[in-house]
C-alpha positions in Angstrom: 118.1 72.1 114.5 118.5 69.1 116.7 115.5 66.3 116.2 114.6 64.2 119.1 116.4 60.7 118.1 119.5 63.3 118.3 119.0 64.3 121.6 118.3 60.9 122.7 121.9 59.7 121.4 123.5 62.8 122.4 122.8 62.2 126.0 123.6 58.3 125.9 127.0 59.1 124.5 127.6 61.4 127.6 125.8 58.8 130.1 123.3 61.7 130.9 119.8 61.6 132.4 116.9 63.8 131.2 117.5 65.5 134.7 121.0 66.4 133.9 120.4 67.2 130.8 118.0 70.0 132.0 119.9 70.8 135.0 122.8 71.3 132.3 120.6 73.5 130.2 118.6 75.2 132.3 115.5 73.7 130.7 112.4 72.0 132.2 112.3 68.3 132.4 108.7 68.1 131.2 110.6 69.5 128.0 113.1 67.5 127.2 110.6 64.4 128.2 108.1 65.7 125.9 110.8 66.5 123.1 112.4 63.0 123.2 108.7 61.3 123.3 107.5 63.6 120.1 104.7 64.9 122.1 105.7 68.8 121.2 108.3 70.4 119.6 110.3 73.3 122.0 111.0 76.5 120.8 114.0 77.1 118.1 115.6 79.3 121.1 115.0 76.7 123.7 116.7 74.0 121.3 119.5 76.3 120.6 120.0 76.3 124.4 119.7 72.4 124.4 122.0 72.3 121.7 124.9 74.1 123.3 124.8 72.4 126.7 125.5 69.3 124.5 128.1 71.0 122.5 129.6 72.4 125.3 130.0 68.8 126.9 131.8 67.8 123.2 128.6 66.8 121.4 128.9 67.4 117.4 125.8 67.0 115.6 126.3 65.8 112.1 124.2 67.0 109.4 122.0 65.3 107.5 123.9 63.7 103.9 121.4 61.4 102.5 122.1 59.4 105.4 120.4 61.0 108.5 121.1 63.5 111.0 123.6 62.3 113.7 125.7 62.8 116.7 129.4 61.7 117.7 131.9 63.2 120.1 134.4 65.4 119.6 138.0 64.2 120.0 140.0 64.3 122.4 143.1 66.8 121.9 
């Protein structure tokens, strides 16, 4: 699943705010804030929903390797 430093990066690759972030997702604000800031940990579904409006908006999350979980954005075609 996605940690929080991903999230973070994701939406600073796609210029977003937390706001459109959850307006994208149809998520709570206070979640994604309280995600980002490690104060709680959202449900697997609720992440999965996170997940996609990033995906959907050409986010790929990179596994972890031994070097860390990342993000990058997929190219252009």
């Amino acid at each position: 699943m996605m940690t929080p430093a991903q999230c973070r990066a994701a939406r600073a690759l796609l210029d977003w705010s937390q706001q459109q972030l959850s307006e994208a997702a149809n998520v709570g604000n206070a979640t994604i804030r309280n995600f980002e800031s490690g104060k709680s940990s959202p449900q697997n579904a609720t992440l999965a929903v996170l997940m996609n409006a990033f995906e959907n908006a050409g986010v790929i999350f990179v596994a972890e390797n031994g070097e860390g979980p990342g993000v990058r954005l997929r190219k252009e075609r």
